[in-house]
PLY file of the C-alpha trace (Angstrom):
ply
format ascii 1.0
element vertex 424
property float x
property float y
property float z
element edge 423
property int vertex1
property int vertex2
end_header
0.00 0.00 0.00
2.99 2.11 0.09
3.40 2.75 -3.44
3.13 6.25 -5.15
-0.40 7.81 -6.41
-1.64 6.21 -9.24
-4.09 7.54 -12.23
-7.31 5.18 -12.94
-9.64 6.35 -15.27
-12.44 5.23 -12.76
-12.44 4.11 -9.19
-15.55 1.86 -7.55
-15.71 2.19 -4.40
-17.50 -1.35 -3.01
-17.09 -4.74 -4.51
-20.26 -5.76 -4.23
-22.65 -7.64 -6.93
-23.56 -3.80 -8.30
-19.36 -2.86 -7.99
-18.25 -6.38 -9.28
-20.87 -5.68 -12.27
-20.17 -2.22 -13.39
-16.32 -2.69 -13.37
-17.05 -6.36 -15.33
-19.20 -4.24 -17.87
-16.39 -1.21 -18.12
-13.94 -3.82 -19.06
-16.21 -5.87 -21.83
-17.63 -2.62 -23.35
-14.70 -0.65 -23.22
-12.65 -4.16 -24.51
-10.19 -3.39 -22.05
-9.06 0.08 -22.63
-10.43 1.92 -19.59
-8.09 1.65 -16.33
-10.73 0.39 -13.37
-9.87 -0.03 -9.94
-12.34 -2.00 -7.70
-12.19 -1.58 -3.69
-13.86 -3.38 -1.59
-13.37 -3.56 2.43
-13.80 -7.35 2.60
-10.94 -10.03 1.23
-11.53 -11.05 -2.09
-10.92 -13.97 -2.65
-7.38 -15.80 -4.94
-7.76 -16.86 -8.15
-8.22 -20.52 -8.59
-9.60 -22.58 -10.73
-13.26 -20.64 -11.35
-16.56 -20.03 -9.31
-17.55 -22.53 -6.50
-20.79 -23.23 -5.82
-21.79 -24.50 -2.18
-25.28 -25.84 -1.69
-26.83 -24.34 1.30
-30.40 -24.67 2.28
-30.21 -21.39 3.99
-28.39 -19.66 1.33
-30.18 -15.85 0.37
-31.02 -15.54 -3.50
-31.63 -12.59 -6.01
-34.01 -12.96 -8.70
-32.89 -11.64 -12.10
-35.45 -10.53 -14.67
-35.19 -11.34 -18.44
-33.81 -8.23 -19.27
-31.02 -8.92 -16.43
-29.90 -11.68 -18.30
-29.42 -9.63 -21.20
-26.86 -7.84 -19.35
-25.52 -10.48 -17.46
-24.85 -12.44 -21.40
-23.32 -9.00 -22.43
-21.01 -9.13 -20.04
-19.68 -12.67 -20.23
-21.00 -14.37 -16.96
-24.57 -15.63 -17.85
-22.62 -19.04 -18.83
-21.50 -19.59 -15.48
-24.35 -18.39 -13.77
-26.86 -20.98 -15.68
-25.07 -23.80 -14.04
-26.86 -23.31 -10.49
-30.18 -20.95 -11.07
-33.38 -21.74 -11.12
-35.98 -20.19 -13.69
-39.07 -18.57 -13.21
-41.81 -19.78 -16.11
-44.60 -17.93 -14.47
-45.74 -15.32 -11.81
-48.95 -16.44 -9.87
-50.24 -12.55 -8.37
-53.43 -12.95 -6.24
-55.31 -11.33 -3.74
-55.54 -12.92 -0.46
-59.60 -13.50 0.47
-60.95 -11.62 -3.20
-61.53 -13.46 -6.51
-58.85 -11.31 -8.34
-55.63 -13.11 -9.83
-53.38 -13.08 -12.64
-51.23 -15.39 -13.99
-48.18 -14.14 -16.30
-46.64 -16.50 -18.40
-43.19 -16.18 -20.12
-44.31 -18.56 -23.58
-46.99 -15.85 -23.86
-44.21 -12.88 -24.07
-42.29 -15.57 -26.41
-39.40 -16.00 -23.81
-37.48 -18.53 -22.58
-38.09 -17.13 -18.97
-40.24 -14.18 -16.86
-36.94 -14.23 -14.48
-34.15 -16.51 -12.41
-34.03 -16.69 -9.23
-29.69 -17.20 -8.48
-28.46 -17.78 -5.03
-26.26 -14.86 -3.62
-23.06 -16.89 -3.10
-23.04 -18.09 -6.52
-23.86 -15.04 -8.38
-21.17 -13.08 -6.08
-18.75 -16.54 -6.93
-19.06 -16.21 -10.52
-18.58 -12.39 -10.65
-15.74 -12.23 -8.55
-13.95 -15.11 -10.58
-14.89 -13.24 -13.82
-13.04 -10.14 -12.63
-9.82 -12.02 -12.69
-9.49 -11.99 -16.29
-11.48 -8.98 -16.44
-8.89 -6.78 -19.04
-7.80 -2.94 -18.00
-9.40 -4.13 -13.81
-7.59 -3.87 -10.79
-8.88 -5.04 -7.59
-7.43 -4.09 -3.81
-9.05 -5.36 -0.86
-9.47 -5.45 2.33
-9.44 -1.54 1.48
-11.39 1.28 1.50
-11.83 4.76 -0.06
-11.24 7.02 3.08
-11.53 10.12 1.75
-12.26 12.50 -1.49
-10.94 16.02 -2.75
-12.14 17.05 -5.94
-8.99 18.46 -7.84
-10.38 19.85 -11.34
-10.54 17.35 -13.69
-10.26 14.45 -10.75
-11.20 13.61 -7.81
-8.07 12.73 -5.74
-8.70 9.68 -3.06
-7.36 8.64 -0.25
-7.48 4.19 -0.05
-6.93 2.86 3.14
-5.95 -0.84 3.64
-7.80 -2.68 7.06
-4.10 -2.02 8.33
-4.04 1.59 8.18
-1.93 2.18 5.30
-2.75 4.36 3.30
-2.00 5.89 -0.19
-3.17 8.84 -3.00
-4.80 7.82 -6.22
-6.67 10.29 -8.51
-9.28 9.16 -11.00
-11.34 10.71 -13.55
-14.66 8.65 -12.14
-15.45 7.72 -8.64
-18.46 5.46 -8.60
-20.12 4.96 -5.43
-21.38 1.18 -4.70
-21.54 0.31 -1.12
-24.77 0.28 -0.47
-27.86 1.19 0.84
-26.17 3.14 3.71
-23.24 4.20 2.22
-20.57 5.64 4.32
-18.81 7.66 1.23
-21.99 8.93 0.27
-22.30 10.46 3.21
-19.05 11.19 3.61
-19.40 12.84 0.56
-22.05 15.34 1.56
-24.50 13.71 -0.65
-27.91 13.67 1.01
-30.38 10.55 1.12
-33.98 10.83 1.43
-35.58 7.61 3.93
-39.13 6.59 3.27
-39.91 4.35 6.00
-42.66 1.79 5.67
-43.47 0.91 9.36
-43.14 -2.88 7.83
-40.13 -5.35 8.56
-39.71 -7.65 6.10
-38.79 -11.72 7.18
-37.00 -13.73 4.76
-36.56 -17.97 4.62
-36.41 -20.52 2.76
-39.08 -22.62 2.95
-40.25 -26.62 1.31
-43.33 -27.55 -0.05
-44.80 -30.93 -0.99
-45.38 -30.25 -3.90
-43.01 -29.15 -6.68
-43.31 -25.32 -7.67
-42.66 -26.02 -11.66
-41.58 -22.97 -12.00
-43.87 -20.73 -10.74
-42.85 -17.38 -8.55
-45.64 -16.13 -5.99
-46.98 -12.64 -5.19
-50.00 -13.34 -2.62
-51.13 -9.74 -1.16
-52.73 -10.42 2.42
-54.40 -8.45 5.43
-50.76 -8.56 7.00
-48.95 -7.82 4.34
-47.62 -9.13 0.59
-45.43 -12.40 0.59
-42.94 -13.64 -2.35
-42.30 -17.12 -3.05
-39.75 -17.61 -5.07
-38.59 -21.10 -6.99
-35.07 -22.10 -5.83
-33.79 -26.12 -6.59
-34.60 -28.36 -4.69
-33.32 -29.36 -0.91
-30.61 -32.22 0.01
-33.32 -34.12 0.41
-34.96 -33.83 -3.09
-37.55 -31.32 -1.63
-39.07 -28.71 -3.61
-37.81 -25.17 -1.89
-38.76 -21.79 -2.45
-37.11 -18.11 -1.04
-39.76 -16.34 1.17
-39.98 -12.72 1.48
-42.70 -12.13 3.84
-43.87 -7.75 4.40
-44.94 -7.85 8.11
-45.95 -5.00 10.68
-42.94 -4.83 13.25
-44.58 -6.27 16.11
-45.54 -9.26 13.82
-42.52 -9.93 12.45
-41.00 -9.69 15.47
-43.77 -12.11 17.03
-42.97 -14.82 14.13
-39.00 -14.21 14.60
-39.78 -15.89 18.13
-42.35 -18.50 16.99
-41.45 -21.98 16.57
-41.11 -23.43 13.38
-44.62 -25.23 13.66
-46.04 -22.25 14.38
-44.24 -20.32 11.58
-45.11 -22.70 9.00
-48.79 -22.74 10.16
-49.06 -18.82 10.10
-47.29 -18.80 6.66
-50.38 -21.81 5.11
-52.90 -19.85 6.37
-51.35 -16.57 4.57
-50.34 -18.43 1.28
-52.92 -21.42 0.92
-51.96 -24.85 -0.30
-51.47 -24.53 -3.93
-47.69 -26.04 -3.37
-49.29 -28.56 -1.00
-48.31 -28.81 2.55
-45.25 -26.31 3.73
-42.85 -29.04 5.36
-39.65 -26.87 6.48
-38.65 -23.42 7.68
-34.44 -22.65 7.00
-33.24 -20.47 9.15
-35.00 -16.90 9.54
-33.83 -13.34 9.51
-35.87 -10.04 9.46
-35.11 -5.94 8.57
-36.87 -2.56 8.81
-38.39 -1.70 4.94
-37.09 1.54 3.86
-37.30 3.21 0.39
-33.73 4.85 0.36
-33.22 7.79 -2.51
-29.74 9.75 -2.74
-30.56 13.52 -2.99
-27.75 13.50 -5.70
-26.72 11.20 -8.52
-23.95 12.65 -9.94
-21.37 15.34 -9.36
-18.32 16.61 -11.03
-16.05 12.82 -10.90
-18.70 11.37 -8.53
-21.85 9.27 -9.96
-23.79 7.05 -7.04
-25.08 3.79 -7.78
-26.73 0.65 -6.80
-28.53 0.85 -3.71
-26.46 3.57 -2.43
-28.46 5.28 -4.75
-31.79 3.79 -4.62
-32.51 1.19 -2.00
-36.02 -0.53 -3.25
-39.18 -2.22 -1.33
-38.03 -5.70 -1.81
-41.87 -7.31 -2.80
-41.49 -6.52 -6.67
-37.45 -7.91 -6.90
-36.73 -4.80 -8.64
-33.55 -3.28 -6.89
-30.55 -5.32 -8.18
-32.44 -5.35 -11.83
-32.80 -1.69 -12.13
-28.90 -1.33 -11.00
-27.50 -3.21 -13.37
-30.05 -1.35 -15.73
-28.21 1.68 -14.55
-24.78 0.73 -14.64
-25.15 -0.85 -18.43
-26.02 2.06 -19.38
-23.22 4.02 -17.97
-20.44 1.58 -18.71
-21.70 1.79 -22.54
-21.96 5.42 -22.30
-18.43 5.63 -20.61
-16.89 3.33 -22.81
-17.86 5.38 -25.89
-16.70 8.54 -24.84
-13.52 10.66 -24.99
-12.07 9.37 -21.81
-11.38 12.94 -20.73
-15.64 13.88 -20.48
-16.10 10.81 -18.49
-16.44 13.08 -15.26
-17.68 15.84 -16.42
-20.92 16.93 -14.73
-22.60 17.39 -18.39
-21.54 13.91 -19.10
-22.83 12.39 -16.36
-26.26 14.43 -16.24
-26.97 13.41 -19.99
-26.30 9.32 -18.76
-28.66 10.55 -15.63
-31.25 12.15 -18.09
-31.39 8.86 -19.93
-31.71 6.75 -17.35
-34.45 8.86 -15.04
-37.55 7.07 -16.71
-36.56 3.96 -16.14
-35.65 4.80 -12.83
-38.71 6.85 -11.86
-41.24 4.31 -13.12
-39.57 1.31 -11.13
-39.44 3.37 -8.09
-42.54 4.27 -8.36
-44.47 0.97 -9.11
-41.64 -1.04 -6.44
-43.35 1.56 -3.42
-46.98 2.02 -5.30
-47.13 -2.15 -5.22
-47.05 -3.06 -1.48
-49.59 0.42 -0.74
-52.43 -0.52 -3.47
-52.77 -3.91 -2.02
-52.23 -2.58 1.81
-55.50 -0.71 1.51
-58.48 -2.61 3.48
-61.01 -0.40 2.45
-63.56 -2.22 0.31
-63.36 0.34 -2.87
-59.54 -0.17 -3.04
-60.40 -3.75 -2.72
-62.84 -3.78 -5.69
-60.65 -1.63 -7.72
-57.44 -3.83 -7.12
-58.89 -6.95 -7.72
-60.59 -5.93 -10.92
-57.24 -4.92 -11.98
-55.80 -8.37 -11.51
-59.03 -9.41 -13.55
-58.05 -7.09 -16.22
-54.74 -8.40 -16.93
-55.97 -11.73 -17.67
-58.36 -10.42 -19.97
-56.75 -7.57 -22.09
-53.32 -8.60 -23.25
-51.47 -5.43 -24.18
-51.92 -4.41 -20.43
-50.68 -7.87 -19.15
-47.96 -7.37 -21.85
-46.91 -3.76 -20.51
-47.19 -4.92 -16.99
-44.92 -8.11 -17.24
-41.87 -5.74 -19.38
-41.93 -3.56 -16.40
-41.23 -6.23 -13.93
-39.07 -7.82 -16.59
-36.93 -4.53 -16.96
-37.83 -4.50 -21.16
-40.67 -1.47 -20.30
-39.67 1.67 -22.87
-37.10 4.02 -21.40
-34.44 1.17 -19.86
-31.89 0.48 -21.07
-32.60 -3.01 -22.68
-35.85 -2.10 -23.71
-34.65 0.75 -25.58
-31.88 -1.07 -27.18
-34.54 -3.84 -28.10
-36.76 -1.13 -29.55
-33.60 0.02 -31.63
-32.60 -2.98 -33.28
-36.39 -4.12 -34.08
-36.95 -0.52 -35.76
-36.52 -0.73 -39.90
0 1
1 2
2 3
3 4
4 5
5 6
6 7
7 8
8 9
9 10
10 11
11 12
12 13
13 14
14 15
15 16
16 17
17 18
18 19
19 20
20 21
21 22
22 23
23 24
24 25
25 26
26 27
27 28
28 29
29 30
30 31
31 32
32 33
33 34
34 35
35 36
36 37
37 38
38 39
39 40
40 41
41 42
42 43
43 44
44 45
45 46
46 47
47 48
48 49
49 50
50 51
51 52
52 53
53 54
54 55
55 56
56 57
57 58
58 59
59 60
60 61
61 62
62 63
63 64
64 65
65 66
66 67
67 68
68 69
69 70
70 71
71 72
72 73
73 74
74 75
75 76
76 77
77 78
78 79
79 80
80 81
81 82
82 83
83 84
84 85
85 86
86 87
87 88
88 89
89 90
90 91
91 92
92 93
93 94
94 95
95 96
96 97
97 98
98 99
99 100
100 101
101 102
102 103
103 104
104 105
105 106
106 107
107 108
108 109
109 110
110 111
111 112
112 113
113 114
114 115
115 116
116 117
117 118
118 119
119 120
120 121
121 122
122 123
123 124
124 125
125 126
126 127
127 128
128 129
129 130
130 131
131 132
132 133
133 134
134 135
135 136
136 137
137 138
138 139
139 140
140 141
141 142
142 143
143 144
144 145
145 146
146 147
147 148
148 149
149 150
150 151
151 152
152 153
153 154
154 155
155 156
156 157
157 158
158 159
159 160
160 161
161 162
162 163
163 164
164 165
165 166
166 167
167 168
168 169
169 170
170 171
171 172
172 173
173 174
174 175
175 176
176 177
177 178
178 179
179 180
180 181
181 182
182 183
183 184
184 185
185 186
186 187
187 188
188 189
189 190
190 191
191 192
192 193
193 194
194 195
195 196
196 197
197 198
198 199
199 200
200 201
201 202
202 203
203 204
204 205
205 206
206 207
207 208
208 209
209 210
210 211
211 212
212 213
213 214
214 215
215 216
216 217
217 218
218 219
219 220
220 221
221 222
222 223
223 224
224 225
225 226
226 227
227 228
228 229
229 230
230 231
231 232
232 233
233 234
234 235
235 236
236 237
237 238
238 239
239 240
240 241
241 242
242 243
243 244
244 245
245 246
246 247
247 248
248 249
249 250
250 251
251 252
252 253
253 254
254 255
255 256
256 257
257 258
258 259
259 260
260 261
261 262
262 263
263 264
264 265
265 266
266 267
267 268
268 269
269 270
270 271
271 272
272 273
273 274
274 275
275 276
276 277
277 278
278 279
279 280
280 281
281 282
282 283
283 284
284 285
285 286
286 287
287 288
288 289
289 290
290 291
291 292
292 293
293 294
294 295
295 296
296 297
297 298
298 299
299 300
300 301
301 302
302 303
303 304
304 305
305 306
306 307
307 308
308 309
309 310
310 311
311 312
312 313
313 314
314 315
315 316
316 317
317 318
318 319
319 320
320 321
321 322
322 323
323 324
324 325
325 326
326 327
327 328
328 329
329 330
330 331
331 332
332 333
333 334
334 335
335 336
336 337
337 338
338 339
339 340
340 341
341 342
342 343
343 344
344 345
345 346
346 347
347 348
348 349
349 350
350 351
351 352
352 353
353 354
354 355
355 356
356 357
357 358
358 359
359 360
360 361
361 362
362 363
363 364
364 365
365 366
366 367
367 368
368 369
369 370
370 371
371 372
372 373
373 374
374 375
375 376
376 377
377 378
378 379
379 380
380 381
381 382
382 383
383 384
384 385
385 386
386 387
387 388
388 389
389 390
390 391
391 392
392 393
393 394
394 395
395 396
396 397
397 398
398 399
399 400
400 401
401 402
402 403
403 404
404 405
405 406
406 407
407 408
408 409
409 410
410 411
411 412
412 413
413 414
414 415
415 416
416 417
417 418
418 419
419 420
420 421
421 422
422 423
C-alpha cells in the first residue's frame, strides 16, 4: 500500500454484486481500454480454478429478470451463472380473500423465462472469478476509499488498507457502490432521502410438498404481501422456495420468536396450499423496509449507484435489476466517450437524463405495489382486484405490466436497445 499515487480512469468504491458488475461491464464494453480499480473492504478472494458453488439450504437468492440476463450475457458471466439458477416460467399474483388473480406466463411474451431466481453466493462466486481476467481491472481489498478532494478534472482519493496504510490515487470517475447506507456517500455530503414503511420484512427458505414447476408467488394479504420464489430443490430432493414475507414490526418480530410449527402454520394460512403442505422453515432473519433515494446522482467525478443510490421495497425484486439497468447504461456510455468527459458533470447528467424514466417508473411501481394492495377499504379492494381481472383479460396491459417487472418497459436500457434494433 505504500506505493506512489496512481491515475485510474475510474475508481468503484465497493465490490459488491452492483461494484463487481459495473467494473465487469467497463472492461467488456470498453474491450479493455479503460483503467478500473475495484475496492472493496472485505478479502476477495485468490484466483483458482473458477466459481464454487456451495449448496446451502439457507443460502439468500436474487431474482434476475429477463432483461437482467441480457446484461448479465453482455457481459460474459450468464454461462456460469446458468449452471446453479433456477428459472421462473410464471408469476402467480393474487389477492388474499378476493376473486382477483393473474397469472403471467413467459411462452406468452415468447421468452425462454419471466426471471431466475440465483443464489447470492453463486452469483457473487461467478462475478468475482470473472473479474480475474477482467482486461484494464484492478482489484485491492481489504481496502477502503477514506476520503475524497475534488482536484479539477479528478477527484483525488485517499485508499486505506484494514491495516491503516494508506496511499493517493486520482481518478477521472469515482463510482459509489456500497450500499444502501453508504458511508462515502455520506461522507461525501451527498444527502439521502428515507421513506420508511413501518413494515419489517422476514425472509426464509421454505419446502413444499409439492413441486413449484416454475412458478414465482406474489399473494397480497391483510398482513402484508409475501414472495415465493422457486429455488432447486433441498438435500433431500424437496421442492424449496425463497420467502420474502412484508410484516408490521410487532408481527414480524412475534414470528422471529415463533417456533417453526407455528411459523409454517401462520405462513399456510397466509399463502394457501397450492404447493401442497409447507414441510420446512431454514433459518430466519428479518429488517426494517425503507425506500432509500440519494438527494444526488452525480457530481463533477462522482456518480452514485446501486442501492447507495436507490434502495427498493423488496416485494417486486426490482432493486438489483434496475442497478445493473443503470450501470449498463453508464459503462456503454463511458466506454464510448472521450475518456477525458467521463467526469464531467454534463456527461454524467446526460447518462442521468437517460436513465431517469426507467428509474422513476420502477421506483414508483416497487413503493406504489405493497400500498395498493395494503388498503383494506372495500373500494380499493374492488378496484385492485378488478385490476388483476383485467390483466388476464386484455393482453397489451398484461404485456406492458410483465416488461416492467421484466426490466424490457420503454425508457431502460434493454428495452430501448430492443426497440432500436427491431426498428426498420
Amino acid at each position: 500500500m505504500n506505493s506512489p499515487a496512481v491515475d485510474y480512469d475510474v475508481v468503484i468504491a465497493g465490490g459488491g454484486m452492483v461494484g463487481a458488475s459495473l467494473a465487469l461491464a467497463l472492461s467488456r464494453y470498453s474491450e479493455g481500454r479503460l483503467s478500473v480499480l475495484l475496492v472493496e473492504s472485505f478479502p476477495f478472494p485468490k484466483a483458482g480454478s473458477g466459481p464454487v458453488y456451495r449448496p446451502s439450504f439457507d443460502a439468500r437468492s436474487t431474482a434476475l429478470s429477463y432483461g437482467s440476463r441480457q446484461i448479465l450475457e453482455s457481459i460474459g458471466v450468464w454461462g456460469s451463472l446458468s449452471e446453479h439458477l433456477t428459472t421462473i416460467e410464471k408469476i402467480h399474483v393474487s389477492d388474499r380473500g378476493h376473486i382477483g388473480s393473474t397469472l403471467m406466463d413467459a411462452h406468452e411474451q415468447g421468452w425462454p423465462a419471466l426471471g431466475y431466481v440465483v443464489e447470492n453466493a453463486w452469483l457473487g462466486s461467478v462475478l468475482l472469478d470473472a473479474l480475474h481476467s477482467a482486461e484494464g481491472v484492478t482489484c485491492l481489498s481489504p481496502a477502503s476509499v477514506a476520503a475524497v478532494v475534488q482536484n479539477g478534472d479528478f477527484a483525488q482519493l485517499t485508499l486505506q488498507a484494514r491495516d491503516g496504510d494508506t496511499r493517493g490515487a486520482r481518478c477521472r470517475l469515482l463510482a459509489v457502490a456500497d450500499g444502501a447506507q453508504s458511508g462515502l456517500r455520506d461522507a461525501l455530503g451527498i444527502a439521502s432521502h428515507t421513506n420508511d414503511y413501518g413494515q419489517s420484512a422476514v425472509i426464509a427458505n421454505v419446502t413444499f410438498e409439492k413441486p413449484h414447476d416454475g412458478i414465482a408467488y406474489e399473494r397480497f394479504t391483510d398482513a402484508g404481501p409475501l414472495a415465493l420464489l422457486p429455488l432447486s430443490d433441498s438435500e433431500e430432493r424437496q421442492p424449496r422456495a425463497a420467502l420474502v414475507w412484508t410484516l408490521s414490526p410487532a408481527e414480524a418480530e412475534s414470528l422471529m420468536a415463533a417456533d417453526e410449527a407455528v411459523f409454517l402454520r401462520t405462513l399456510q394460512e397466509r399463502f394457501g396450499y397450492r404447493q401442497g403442505r409447507l414441510l420446512r422453515c431454514g433459518e430466519r432473519a428479518s429488517f426494517p423496509l425503507q425506500l432509500v433515494e440519494a438527494e444526488e446522482q452525480v457530481r463533477p467525478n462522482v456518480v452514485v449507484v446501486g442501492n447507495a443510490a436507490h434502495a427498493l421495497h423488496p416485494v417486486a425484486g426490482q432493486g438489483f435489476n434496475l442497478a445493473l439497468r443503470d450501470l449498463v447504461r453508464l459503462a456503454q456510455q463511458v466506454a464510448a466517450a472521450d475518456v477525458q468527459r467521463i467526469g464531467e458533470l454534463p456527461f454524467l447528467r446526460d447518462y442521468l437524463h437517460q436513465q431517469d424514466n426507467d428509474q422513476r417508473a420502477t421506483i414508483e411501481f416497487s413503493h406504489q405495489l405493497p400500498n395498493l394492495f395494503a388498503q383494506s377499504n372495500p373500494v380499493f379492494s374492488l378496484g385492485r382486484n378488478l385490476g388483476l381481472l383485467a390483466l388476464d383479460v386484455m393482453p397489451g396491459l398484461k404485456q406492458r405490466f410483465v416488461a416492467q417487472a421484466a426490466g424490457l418497459a420503454p425508457g431502460n436500457a434493454r428495452g430501448s436497445e430492443k426497440r432500436q434494433r427491431a426498428t426498420p
